[in-house]
N, C-alpha and C positions, 0 to 999 in steps of 0.2 A: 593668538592665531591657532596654536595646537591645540590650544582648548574649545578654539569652536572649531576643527576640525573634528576630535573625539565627538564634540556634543550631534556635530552631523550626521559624523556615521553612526553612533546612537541610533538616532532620529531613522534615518536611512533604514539600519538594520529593522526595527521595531514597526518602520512601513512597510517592509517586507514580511514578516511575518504576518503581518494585518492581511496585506494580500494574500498570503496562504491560506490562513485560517480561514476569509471570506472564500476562498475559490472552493476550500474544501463544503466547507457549507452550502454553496451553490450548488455542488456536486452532488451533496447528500438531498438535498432540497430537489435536485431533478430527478435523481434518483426514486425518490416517492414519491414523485407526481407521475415517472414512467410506472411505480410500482405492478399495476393489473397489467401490463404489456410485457414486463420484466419473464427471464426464465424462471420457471417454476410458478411460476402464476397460474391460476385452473383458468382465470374468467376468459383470455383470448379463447382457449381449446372450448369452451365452453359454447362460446357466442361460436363458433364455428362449428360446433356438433347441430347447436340447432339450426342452422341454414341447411345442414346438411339434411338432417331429420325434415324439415319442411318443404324441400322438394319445389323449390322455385315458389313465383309470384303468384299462379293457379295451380289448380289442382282437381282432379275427381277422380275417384278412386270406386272401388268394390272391393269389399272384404270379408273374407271368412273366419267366423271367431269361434272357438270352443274354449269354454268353460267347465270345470270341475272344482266345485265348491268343497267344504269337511264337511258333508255329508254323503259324497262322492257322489251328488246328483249333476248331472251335466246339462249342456245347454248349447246349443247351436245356433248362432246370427248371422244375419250376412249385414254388414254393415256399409251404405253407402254416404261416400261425400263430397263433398263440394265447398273449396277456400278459393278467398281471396286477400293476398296478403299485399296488396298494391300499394295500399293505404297507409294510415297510421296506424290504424287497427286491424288487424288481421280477422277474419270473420271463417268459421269454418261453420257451415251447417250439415249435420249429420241425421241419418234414418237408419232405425235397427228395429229387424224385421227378424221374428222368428225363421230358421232356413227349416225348420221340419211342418210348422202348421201356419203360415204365415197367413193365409184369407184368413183363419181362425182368431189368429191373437192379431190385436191393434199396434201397425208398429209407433216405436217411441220416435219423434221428431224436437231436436232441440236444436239449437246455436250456440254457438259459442266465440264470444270476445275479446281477443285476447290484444290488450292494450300496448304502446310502447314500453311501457313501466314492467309487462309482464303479468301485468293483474288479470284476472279472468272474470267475464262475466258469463251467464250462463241465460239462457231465454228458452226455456221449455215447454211444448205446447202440452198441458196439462190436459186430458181428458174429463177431470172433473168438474175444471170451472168452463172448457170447452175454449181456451185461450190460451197464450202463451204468456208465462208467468217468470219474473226476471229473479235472478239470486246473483247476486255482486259477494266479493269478495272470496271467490274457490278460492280455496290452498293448492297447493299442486300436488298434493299427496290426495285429493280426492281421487274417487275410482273412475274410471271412463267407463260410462254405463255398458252393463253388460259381459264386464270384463276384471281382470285382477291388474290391470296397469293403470297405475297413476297418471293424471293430465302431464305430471312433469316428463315422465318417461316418453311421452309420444311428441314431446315439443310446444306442446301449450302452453309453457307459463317460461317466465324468464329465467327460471334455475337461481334465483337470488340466495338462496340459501349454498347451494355449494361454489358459488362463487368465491369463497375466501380460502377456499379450498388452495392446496399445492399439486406441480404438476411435475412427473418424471420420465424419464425415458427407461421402458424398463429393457433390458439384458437382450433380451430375444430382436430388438430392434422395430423398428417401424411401430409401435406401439404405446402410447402415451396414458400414463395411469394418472386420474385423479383420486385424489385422498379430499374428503370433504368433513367438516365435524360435527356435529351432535343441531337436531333438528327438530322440531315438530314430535314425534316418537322414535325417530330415530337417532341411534347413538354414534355410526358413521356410515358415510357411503363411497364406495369406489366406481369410477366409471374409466374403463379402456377404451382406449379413442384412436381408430386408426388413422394416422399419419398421413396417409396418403388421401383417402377421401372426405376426414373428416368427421364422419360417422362411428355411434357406438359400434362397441364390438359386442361391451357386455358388463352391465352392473350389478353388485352386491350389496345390498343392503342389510345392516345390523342393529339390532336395540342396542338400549344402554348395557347391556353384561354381556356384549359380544358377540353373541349369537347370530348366525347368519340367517334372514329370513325373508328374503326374496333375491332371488337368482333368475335375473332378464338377459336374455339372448338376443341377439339381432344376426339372422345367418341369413343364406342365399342370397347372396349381393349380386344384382343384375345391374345391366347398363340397360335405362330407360331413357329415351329422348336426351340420351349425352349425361345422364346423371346416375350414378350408384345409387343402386334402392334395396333393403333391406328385406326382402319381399317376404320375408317369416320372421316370426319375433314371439317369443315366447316369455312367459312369468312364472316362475316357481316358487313355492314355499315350501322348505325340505321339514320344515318341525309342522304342518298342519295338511303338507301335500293339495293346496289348494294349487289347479296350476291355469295357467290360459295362452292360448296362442290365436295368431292373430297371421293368415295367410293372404296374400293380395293378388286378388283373379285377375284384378283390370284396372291400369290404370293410364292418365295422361295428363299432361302435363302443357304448361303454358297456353292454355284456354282463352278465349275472349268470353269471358263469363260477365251479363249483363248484373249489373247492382240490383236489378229487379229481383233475379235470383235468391237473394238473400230478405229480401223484404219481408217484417214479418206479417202487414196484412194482407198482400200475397200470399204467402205461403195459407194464413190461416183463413181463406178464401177455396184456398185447394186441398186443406186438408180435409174441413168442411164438407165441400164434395163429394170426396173420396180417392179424389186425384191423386199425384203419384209428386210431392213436393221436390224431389229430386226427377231430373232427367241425364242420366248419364248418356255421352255420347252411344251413338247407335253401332257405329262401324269401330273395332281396334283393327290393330296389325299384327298379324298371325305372327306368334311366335316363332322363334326358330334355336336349333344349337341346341346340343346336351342340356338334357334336364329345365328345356323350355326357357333358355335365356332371349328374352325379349330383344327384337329389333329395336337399333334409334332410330327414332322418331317423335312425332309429339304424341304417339300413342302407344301403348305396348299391353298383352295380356298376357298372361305369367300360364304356360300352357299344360294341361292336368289340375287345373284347379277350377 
């Protein structure tokens, strides 16, 4: 009898431990499946920078860009656009028009794709073949024509690569820094991410030996139609001083923009023409407040630009 009592509790104790070890394993096992949700993970702060960066379901905008290349030749655009991110596919179509000779120089008219996956495709109406001509697979370190920032930087692609990235809360508060690693030609990158809206504050970009060599700002944060917008944004390179910023005259938000809009033998019916492929709304709402902070609404113009 005492010895199949011992052998019991044996038995007993040895099933409890079974049960430990499974709970702990269950533990560890939820553990890494919450992993990307986990503290210190970039990719929540990540998927939430670019909502913030894309500025709801529509969108049209006007922009003023300057350019200063390492030859310290410059260049003036006004760039306008028109998304629609309703979909699965987010479709932005964009025109950039010289702002100093624009009858003179042909402006450039492209689209752009950008998939659930994040992938990008690109549909540009090419002057030479007189049509619009497709390029699949952008990296997100391509240029945004016209310009020194990368498709990733403005919200174009899914940021896959610094998604493995970690995430901190630095000292000073309200400020969330991502650390991301080695990529493409870059050796790391940081992105500050304010806490409160969601939105870049500001990343640096480094090769592989360290070297910091793009410095992006995101300042003048206005309230537009209920949303913080970044309404200046600039790109730096401190080892070639190429630099670019990127100011927003007009913009609005949550649109009923027709799928026509986007069409491209539409569009290349109007380009054709001579038409004006974009029609940004005719009326904003006059800005107002210190240094032109835009009324909410669904419309707002950034006022002095």
């Amino acid at each position: 009898m005492l010895g199949g009592m011992q052998a019991w509790g044996r038995a007993a104790r040895a099933a409890a431990r079974a049960l430990v070890v499974a709970a702990l394993a269950a533990g560890a096992g939820t553990a890494a499946a919450a992993g990307p949700g986990a503290p210190g993970s970039a990719d929540p702060w990540l998927e939430r920078m670019l909502g913030a960066l894309r500025l709801g379901e529509t969108l049209s905008a006007r922009i003023r860009a300057h350019t200063v290349d390492h030859t310290r030749s410059e260049r003036h655009v006004v760039i306008e656009i028109l998304r629609d991110a309703r979909g699965p596919t987010m479709r932005t179509l964009v025109e950039l028009r010289d702002a100093e000779e624009p009858d003179r120089i042909r402006p450039l008219v492209f689209r752009l794709d950008t998939a659930e996956d994040g992938s990008v495709v690109s549909w540009l109406w090419d002057i030479r073949w007189q049509q619009f001509v497709r390029t699949s697979g952008l990296d997100g370190t391509e240029n945004f024509d016209g310009t020194h920032f990368r498709l990733e930087d403005l919200g174009f692609t899914g940021l896959r690569e610094r998604r493995g990235g970690r995430a901190r809360e630095l000292a000073e508060g309200g400020i969330v820094e991502i650390t991301s690693g080695a990529y493409h030609h870059y050796g790391r990158v940081e992105t500050r991410i304010d806490r409160a809206t969601g939105l870049p504050v500001r990343t640096h970009i480094y090769d592989g030996t360290g070297a910091r060599i793009w410095e992006i700002d995101f300042e003048d944060v206005q309230s537009i139609a209920g949303r913080a917008v970044p309404t200046r944004m600039s790109a730096r390179n401190p080892v070639t001083r190429e630099r670019s910023t990127l100011e927003w005259a007009q913009i609005a938000v949550g649109l009923r923009i027709p799928d026509e809009a986007f069409d491209l033998e539409r569009l290349d019916a109007v380009i054709r023409r001579g038409g004006d492929p974009i029609e940004l709304p005719a009326a904003l709402e006059a800005a107002d407040g210190p240094r032109g902070k835009a009324a909410d609404g669904a419309h707002g113009e950034v006022a002095g630009r």
